[in-house]
Every structure is written in C-alpha cells, then in structure tokens.
Backbone as numpy.savetxt, mean C-alpha at the origin, in Angstrom:
# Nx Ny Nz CAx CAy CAz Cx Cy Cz
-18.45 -4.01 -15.65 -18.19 -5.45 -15.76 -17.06 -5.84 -14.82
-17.67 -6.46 -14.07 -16.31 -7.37 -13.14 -14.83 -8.04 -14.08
-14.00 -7.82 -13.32 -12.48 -8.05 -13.55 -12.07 -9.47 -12.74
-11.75 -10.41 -13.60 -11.33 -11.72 -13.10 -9.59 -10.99 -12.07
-9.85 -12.11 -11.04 -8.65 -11.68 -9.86 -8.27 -13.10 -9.73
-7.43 -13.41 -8.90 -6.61 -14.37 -8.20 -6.13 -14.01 -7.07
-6.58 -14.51 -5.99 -6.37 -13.89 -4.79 -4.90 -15.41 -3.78
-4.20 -14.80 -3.46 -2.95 -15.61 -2.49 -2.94 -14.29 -1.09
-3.47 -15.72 0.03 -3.53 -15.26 1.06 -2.93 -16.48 2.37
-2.13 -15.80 3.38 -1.31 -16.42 4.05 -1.25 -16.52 5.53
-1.72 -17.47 6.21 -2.62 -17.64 7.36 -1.97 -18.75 8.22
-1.89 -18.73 9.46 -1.80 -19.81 10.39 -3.01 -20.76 11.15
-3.86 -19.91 11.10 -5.08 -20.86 11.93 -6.39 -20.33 10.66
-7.24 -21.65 10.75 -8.82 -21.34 10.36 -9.24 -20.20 10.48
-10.07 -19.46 11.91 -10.20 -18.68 12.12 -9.91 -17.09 11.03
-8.41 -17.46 10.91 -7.48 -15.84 10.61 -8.30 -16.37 9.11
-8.11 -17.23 8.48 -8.27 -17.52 7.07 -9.66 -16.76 6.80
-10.32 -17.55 7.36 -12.28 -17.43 6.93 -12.50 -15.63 7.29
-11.52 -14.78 8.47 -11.48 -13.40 8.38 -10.78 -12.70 7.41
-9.35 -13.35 6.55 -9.03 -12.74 5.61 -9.87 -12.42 4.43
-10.64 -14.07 4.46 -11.37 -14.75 2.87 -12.60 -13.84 2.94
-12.78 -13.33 4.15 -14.31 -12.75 4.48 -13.81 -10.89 3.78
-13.19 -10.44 4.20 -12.35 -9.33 3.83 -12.10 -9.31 1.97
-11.50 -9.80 1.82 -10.70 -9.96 0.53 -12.38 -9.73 -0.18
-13.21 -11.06 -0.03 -14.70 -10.99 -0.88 -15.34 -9.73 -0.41
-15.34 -8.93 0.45 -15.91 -8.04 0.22 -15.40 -6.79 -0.42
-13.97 -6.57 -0.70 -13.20 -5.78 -1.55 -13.28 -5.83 -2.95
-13.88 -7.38 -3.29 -13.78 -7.77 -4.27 -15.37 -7.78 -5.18
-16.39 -7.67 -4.06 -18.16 -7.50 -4.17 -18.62 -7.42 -5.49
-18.18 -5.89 -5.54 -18.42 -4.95 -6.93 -17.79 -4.80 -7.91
-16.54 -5.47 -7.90 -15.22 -5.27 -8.97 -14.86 -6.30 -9.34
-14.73 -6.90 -8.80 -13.90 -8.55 -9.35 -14.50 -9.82 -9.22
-14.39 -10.77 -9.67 -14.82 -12.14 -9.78 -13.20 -12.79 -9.41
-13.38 -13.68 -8.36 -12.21 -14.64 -7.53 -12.65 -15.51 -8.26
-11.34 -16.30 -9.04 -11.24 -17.10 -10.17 -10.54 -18.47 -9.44
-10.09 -17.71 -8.18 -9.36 -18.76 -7.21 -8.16 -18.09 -5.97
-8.55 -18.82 -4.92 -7.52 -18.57 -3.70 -6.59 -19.35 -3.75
-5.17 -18.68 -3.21 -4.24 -20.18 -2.88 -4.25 -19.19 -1.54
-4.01 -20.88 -0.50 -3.67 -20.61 0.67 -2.46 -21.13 1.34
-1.13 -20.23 2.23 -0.31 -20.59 2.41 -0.78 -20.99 3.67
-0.47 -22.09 4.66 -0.44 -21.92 6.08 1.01 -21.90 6.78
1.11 -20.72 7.43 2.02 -20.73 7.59 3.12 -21.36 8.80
2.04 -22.43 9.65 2.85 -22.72 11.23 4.06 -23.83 10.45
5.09 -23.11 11.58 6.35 -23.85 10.88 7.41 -23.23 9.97
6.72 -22.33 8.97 6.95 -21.60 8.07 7.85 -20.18 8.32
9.26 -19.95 7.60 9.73 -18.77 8.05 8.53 -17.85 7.10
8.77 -16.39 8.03 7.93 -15.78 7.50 8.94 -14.98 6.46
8.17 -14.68 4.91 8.69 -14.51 3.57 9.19 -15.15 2.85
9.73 -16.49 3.66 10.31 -17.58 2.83 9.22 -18.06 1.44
10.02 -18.02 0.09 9.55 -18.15 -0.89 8.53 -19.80 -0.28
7.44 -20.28 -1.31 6.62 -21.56 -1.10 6.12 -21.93 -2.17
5.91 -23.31 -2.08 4.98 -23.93 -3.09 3.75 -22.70 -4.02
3.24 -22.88 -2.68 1.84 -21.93 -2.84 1.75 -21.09 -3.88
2.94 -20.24 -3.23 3.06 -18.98 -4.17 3.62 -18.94 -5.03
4.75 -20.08 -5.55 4.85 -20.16 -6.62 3.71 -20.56 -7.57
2.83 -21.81 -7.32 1.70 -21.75 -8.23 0.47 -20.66 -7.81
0.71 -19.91 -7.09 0.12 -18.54 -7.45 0.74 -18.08 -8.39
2.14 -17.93 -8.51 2.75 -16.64 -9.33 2.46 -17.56 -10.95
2.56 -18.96 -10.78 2.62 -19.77 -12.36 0.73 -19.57 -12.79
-0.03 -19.35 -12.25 -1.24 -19.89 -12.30 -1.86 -18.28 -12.92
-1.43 -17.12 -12.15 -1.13 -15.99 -12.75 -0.90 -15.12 -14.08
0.10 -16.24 -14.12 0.94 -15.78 -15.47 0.50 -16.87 -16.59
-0.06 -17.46 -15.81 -0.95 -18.50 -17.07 -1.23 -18.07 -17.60
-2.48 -17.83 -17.17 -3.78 -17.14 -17.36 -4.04 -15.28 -17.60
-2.66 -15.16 -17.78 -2.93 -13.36 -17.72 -3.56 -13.18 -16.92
-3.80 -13.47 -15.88 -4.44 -12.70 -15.46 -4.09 -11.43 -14.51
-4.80 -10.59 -14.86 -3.85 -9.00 -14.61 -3.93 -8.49 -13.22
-5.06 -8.51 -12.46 -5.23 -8.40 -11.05 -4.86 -9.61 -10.17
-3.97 -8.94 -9.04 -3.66 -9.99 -8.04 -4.04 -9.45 -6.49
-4.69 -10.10 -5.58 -5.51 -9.71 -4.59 -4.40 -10.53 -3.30
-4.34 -9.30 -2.63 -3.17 -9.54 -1.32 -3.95 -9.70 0.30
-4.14 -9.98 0.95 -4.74 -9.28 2.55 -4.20 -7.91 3.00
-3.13 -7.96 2.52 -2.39 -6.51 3.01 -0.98 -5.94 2.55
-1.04 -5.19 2.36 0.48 -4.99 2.43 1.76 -5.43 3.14
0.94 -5.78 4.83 2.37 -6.09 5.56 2.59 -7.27 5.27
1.09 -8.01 5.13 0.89 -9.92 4.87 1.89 -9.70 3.76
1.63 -8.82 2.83 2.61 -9.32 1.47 3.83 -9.31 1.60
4.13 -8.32 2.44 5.75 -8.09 2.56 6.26 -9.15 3.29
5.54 -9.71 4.11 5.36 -10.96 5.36 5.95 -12.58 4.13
5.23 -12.33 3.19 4.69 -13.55 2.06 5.68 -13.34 1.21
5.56 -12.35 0.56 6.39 -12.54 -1.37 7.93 -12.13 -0.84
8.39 -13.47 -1.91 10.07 -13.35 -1.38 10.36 -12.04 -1.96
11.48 -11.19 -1.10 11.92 -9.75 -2.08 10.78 -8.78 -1.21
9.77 -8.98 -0.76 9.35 -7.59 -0.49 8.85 -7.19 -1.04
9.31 -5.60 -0.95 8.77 -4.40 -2.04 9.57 -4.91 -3.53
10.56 -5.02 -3.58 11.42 -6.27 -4.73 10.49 -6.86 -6.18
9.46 -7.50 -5.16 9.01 -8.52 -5.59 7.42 -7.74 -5.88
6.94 -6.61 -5.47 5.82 -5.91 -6.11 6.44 -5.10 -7.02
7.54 -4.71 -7.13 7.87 -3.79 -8.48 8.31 -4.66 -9.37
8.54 -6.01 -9.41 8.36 -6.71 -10.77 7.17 -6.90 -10.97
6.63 -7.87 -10.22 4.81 -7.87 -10.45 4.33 -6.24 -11.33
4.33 -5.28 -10.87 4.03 -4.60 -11.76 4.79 -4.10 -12.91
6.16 -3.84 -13.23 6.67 -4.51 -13.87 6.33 -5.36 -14.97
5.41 -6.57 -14.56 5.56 -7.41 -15.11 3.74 -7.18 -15.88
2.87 -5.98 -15.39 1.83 -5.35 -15.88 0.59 -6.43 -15.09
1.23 -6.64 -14.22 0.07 -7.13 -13.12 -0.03 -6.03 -12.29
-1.45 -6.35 -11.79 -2.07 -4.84 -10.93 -2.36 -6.22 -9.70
-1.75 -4.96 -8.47 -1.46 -5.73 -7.23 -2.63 -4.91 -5.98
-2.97 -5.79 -5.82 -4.66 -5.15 -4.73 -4.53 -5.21 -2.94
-4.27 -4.67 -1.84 -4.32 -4.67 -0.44 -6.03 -4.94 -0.36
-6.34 -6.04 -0.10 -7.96 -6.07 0.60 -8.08 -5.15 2.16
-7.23 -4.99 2.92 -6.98 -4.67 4.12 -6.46 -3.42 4.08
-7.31 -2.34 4.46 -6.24 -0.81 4.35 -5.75 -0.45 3.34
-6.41 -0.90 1.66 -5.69 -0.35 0.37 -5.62 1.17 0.81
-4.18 1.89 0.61 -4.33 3.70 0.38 -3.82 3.63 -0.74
-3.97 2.92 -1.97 -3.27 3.11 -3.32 -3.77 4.05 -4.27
-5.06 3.91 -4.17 -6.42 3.91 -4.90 -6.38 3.20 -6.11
-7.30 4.34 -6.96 -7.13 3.52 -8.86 -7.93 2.16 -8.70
-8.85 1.86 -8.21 -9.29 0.04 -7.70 -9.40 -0.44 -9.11
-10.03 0.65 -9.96 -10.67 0.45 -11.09 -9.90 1.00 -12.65
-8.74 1.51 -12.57 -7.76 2.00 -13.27 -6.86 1.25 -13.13
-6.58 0.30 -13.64 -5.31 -0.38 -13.98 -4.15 0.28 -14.35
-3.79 1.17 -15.22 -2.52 1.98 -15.13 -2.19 3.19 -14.31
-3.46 3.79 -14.03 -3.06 4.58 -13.16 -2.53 3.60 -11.49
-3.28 3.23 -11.12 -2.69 2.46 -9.89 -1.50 2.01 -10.07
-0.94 1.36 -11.08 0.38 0.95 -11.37 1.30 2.16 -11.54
1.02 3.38 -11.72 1.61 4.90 -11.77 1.86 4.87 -9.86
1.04 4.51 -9.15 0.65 4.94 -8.29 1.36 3.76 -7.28
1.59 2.98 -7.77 2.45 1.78 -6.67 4.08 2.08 -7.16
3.92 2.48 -8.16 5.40 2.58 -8.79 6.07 3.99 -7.96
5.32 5.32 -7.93 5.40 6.24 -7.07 5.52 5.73 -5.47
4.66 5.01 -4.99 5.11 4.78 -3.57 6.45 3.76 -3.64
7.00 3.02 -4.36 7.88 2.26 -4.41 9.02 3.48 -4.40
8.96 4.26 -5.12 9.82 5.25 -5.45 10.57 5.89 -3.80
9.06 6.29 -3.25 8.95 6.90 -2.29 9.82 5.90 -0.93
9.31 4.32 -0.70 9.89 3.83 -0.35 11.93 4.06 -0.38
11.84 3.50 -1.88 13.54 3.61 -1.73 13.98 5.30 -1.20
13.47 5.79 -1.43 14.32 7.36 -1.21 14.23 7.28 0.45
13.41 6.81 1.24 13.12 6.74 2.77 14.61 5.55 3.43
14.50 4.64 2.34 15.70 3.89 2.73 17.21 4.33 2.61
17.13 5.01 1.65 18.62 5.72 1.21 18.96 6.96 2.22
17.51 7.45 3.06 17.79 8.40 4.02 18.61 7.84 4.99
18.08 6.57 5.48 17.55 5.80 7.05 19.47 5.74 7.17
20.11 5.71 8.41 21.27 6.13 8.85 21.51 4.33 9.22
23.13 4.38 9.05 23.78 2.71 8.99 23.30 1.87 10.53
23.00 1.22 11.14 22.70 1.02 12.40 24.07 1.32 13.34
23.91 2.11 14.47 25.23 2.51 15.36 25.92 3.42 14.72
25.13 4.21 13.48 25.51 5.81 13.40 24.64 6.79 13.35
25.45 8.05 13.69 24.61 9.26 14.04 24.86 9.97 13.03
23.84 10.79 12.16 23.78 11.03 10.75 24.83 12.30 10.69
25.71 12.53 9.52 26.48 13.82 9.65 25.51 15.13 10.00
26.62 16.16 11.21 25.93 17.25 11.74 24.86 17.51 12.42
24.53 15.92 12.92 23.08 15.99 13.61 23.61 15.24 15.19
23.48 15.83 15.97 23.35 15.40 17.14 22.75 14.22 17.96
22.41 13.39 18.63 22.38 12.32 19.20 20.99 12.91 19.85
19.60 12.63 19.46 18.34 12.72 20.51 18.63 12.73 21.94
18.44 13.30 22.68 18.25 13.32 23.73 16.93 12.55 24.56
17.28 12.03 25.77 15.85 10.90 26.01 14.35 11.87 26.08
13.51 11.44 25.69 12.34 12.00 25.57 12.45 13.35 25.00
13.24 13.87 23.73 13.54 15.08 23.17 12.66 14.49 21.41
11.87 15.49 21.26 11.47 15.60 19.66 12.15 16.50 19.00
12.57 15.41 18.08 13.15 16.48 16.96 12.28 17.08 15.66
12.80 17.97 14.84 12.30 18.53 14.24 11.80 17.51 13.04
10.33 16.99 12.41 10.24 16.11 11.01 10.91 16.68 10.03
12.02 15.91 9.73 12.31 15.71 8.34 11.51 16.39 7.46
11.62 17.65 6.11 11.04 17.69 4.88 11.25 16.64 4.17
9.57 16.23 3.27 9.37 15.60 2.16 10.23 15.78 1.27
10.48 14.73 0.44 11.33 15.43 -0.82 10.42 15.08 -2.20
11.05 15.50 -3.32 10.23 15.87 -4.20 9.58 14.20 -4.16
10.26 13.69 -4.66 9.34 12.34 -5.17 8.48 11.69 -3.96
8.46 11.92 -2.36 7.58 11.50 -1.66 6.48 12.90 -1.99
6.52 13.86 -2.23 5.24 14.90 -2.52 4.98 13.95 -3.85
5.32 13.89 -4.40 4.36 13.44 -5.68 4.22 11.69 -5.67
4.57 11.40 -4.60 3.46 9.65 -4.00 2.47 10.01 -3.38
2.27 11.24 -2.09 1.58 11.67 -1.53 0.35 12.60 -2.15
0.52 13.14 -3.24 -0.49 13.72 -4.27 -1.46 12.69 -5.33
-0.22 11.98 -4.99 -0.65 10.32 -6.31 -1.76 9.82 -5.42
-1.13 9.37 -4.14 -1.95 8.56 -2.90 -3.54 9.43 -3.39
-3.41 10.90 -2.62 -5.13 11.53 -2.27 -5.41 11.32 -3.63
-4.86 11.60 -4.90 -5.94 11.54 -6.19 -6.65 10.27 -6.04
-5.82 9.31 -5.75 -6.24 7.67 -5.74 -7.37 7.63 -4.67
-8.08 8.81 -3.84 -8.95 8.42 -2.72 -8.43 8.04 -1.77
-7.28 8.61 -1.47 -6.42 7.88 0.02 -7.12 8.92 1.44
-7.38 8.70 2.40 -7.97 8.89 3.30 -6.72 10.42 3.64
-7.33 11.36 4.74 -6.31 11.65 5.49 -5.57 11.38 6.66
-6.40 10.28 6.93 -5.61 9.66 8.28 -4.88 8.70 7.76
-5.01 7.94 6.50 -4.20 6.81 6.63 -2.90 7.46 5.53
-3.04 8.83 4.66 -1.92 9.60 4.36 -0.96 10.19 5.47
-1.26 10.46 6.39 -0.75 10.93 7.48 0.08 9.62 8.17
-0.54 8.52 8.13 0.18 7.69 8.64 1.26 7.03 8.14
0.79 6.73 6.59 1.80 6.30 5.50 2.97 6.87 5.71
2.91 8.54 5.54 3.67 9.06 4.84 4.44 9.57 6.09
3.87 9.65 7.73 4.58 9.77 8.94 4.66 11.32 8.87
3.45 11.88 8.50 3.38 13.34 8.55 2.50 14.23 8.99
2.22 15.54 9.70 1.03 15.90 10.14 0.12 16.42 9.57
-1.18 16.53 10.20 -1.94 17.10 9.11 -2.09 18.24 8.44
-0.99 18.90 9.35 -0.66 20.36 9.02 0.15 20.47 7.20
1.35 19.59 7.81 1.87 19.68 6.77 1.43 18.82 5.33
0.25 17.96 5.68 -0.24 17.30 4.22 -0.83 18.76 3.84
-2.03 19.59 4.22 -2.29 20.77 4.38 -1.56 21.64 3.25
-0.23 21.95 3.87 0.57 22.88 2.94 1.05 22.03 1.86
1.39 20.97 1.56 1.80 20.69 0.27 0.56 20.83 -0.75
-0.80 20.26 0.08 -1.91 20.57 -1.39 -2.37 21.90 -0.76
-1.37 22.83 -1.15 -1.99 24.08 -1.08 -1.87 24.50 -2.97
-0.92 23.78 -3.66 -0.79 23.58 -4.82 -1.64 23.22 -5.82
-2.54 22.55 -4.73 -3.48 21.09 -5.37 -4.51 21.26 -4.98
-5.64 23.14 -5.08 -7.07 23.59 -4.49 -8.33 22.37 -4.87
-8.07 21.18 -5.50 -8.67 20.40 -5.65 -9.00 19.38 -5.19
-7.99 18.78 -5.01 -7.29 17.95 -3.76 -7.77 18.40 -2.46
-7.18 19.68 -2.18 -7.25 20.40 -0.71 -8.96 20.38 -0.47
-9.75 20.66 -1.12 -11.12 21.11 -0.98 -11.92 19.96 -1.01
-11.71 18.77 -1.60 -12.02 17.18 -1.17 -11.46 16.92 0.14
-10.37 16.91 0.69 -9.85 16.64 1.66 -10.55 17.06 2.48
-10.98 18.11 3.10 -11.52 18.98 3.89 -12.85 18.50 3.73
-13.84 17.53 2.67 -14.76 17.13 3.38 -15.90 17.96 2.56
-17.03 17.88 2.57 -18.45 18.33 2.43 -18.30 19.75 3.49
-19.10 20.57 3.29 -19.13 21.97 4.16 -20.06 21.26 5.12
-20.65 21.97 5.74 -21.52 21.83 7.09 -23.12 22.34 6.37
-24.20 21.90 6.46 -25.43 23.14 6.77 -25.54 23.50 7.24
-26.00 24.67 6.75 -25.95 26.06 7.84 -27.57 25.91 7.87
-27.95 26.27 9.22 -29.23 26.74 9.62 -29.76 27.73 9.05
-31.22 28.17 7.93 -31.65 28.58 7.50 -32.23 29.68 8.63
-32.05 31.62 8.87 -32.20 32.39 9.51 -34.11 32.82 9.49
C-alpha cells in the first residue's frame, strides 16, 4: 500500500521544475502517493535562506502527520532547509522520514525506522568529518604541508563512519556512490566488509555463467 508524501522542491526556471517534478514522480511510482508539491522559485533568492514556501511545507507537514517528506536531493536540501544537516536531524528527530528523489544512497525507501537509523548514522558520520576538517590557514598537528601535486596517504575511517558505511550497503547503497560518499576506495570499502561476508558477496554482484564443457 502506498505511503502518503509531501514533496518541497526548489527551482529557478520551468524547465529545472517539470525535470525535478518528473524525477521526484518517478521515485515516488510504486511507494508513495504526492498529497502535494510546494514550490520555491528561487531567482532573487539567497540560497538556504529560510521562505514562505517552506515554512508552509514544514506547517502543512506537521499538520497532517504526515511522516514522509520528499526532497530533489540532498545538495537541493542543504541548498533549501535553513540549518542544513541541522535542520534534517530535527526533521527526523521530529519522526519524519526524509526522501533524496535524486541519488538517494540512504536506502530503507520502505522502512521508516530503519532509514531514520540510517540518516541519523550518516549525520553522525557527517559531524565526526567536521570535527576532523583543520581551522582554515592551519596545518594539522605533526603533519606537514602537501606538497604541489603530492598525494597523501587517505585518512582511516573511524568507528562511527564504518558503521554509516555498513548502514549505507544494508540500505542498497550502490558501490560507486559508497565510494563516493564516503571518499574511499574500492579497495578499502572491500576490507571493512570483510566482517560483513554478506554484504561483501552482494556487493560483488551475481557470479558470471560459466559455459557448459
């Protein structure tokens, strides 16, 4: 049975709209019934600046319980909802389930608490990436200054990005777009689900047929 949604999507020209609206309904096909769009336009508009719009998105929402909320994307959202990431960890928080039509790697489409396990983990993952990230115009203690066109060694995961990144593949997250998320190779997604022969053996795909001798 389809799940009533409310979809807020945030656009400058026609065009971008009728490609978001075209997107969003097909994410939405098999799972949800759109109960209603609000549309921000944004020319003129700072981008994230709180709006009308979205406030009677967020009132129209909370009216109505209604528990799913349908985004274009993650960056659109971060682009849109005042606060950011801020402003998706109250939303869930607040036991609304928050949807990317565009590039979801959350999974859970159809699990309401697990996905909310699972945004709450990448939120997690987020702040610990920020608490790394060095003050602007300093060079991190004991680490040397890059050299031009020199790679340095990636950073290890730490515990709570391995367990967003385990959260992500249970949820059906791709391996290219884990790799990208998480800014890691495929080697090393590889060795962390070496833990996870379940995980690892989905990942890797269907075997091949073999030609009958």
């Amino acid at each position: 049975m389809k799940k009533n949604a409310v979809v807020y999507l945030r656009t400058r020209k026609k065009k971008e709209y009728e490609r978001q609206k075209g997107i969003v309904e097909n994410y939405c096909k098999y799972h949800f019934s759109i109960t209603r769009i609000f549309h921000d336009e944004t020319e003129g508009t700072a981008a994230g600046a709180p709006s009308e719009a979205y406030r009677e998105f967020g009132d129209y929402a909370g009216e109505g319980k209604r528990e799913h909320l349908i985004f274009f994307s993650l960056r659109e959202f971060l682009r849109s909802a005042p606060g950011g990431l801020a402003e998706l960890r109250r939303l869930t928080d607040d036991r609304m389930v928050v949807h990317f039509a565009d590039g979801d790697f959350i999974g859970y489409r159809d699990e309401p608490e697990q996905r909310r396990e699972a945004i709450r983990s990448f939120l997690s993952f987020m702040e610990t990436v920020r608490e790394g990230e060095p003050k602007k115009g300093t060079v991190p203690r004991g680490r040397k200054p890059a050299g031009k066109g020199r790679i340095g060694r990636p950073k290890a995961l730490t515990d709570s990005q391995i367990r967003s990144l385990v959260s992500a593949r249970r949820g059906g997250t791709t391996i290219g777009q884990i790799c990208k998320n998480f800014s890691v190779s495929r080697s090393t997604v590889s060795k962390i689900l070496r833990n996870y022969p379940e995980l690892k053996g989905e990942w890797k795909g269907k075997p091949r047929k073999t030609r009958a001798s």
